[in-house]
C-alpha positions as semicolon CSV with decimal commas, in nm:
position;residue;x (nm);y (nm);z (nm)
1;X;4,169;-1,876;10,402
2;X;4,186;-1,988;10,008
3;X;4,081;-2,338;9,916
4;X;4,318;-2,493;9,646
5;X;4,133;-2,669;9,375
6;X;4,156;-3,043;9,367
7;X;4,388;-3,109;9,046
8;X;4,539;-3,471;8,918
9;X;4,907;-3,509;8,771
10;X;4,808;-3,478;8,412
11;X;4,698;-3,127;8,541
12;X;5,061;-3,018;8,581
13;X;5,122;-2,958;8,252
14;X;4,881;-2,680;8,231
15;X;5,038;-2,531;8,577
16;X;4,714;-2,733;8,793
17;X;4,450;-2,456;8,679
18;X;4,230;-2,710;8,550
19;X;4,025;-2,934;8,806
20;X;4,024;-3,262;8,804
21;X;3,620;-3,253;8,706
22;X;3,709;-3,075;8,350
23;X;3,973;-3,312;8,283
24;X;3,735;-3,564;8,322
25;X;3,504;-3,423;8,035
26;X;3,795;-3,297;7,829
27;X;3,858;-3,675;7,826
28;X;3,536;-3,789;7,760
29;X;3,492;-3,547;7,500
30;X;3,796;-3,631;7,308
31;X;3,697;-4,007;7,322
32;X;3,384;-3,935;7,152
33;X;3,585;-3,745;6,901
34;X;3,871;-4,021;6,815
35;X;3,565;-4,284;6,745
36;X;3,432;-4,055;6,441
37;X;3,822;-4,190;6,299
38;X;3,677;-4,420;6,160
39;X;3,419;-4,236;5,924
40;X;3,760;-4,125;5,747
41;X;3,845;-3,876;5,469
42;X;3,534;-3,917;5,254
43;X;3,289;-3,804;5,565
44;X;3,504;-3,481;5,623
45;X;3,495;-3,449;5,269
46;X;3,152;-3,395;5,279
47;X;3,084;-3,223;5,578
48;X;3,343;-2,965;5,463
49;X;3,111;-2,954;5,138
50;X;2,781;-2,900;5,331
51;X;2,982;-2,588;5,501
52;X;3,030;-2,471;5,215
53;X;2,699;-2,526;5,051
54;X;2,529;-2,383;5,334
55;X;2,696;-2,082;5,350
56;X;2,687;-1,979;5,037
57;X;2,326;-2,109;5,023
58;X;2,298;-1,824;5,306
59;X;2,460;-1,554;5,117
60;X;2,260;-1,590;4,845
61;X;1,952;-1,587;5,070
62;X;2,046;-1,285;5,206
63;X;2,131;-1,095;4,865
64;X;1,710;-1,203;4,777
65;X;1,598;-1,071;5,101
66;X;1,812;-0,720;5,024
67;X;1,654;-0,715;4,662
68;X;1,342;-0,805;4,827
69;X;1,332;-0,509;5,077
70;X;1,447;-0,286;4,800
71;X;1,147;-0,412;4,551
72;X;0,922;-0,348;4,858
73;X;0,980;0,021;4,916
74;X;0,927;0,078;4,527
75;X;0,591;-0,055;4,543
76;X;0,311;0,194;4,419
77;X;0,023;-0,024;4,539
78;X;-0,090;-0,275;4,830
79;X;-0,199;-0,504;4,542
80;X;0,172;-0,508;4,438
81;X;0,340;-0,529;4,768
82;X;0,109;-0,847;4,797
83;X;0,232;-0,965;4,488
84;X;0,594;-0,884;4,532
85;X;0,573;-1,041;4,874
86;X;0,364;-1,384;4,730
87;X;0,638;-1,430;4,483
88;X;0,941;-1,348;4,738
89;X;0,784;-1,658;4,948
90;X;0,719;-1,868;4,671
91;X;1,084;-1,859;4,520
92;X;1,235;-1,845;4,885
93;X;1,069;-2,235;4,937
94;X;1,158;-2,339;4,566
95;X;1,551;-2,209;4,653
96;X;1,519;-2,415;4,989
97;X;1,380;-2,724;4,898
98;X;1,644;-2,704;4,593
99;X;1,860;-2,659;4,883
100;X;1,779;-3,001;5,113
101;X;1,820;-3,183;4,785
102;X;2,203;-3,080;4,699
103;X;2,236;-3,175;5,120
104;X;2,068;-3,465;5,050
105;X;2,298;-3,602;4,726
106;X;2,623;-3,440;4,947
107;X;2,483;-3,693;5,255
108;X;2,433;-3,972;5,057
109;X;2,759;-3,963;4,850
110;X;2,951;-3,961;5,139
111;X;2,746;-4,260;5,332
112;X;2,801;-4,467;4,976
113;X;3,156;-4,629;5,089
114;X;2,925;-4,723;5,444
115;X;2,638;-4,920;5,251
116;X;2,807;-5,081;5,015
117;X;3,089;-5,216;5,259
């Protein structure tokens, strides 16, 4: 014998395959997302620039750790794997601390209209 599901009237419209108990969070979850409204144009803005800075803060990483790899296997010496592999670490912190700063100025621009309401 099959058990039906226990569905509410807003259900219908998706043919009562979704239980009452994800309707429930659906709503929840969709009244968390209204009250970000109010953070407006200039806080997508920014979060649509920290995408982008990230990711092609990521490609770039990625094109260094190829080079990196390819530098490696045309080392001659441990001395110069050691050396290769100091400065690959050294530059990789300087790029990502460079990195949190241009977050940091993207973060803060668009929190401006917020502290100086």
């Amino acid at each position: 014998m099959s058990r039906k599901r226990k569905t509410d009237a807003s259900d219908e419209r998706l043919g009562g395959a979704v239980p009452s108990f994800y309707h429930s969070i659906m709503q929840t979850q969709m009244a968390a997302i209204s009250s970000l409204s109010w953070l407006g144009a200039e806080w997508a803005g920014a979060a649509g620039r920290m995408s982008g800075e990230f990711l092609q803060f990521m490609a770039d990483r990625v094109k260094e750790d190829v080079r990196f790899q390819h530098s490696c296997l045309q080392c001659k010496s441990p001395q110069e794997l050691q050396k290769l592999q100091a400065e690959f670490i050294q530059k990789a912190i300087d790029q990502y601390v460079a990195e949190t700063g241009k977050m940091v100025e993207i973060g803060s621009a668009a929190l401006k209209p917020f502290r100086d309401a």
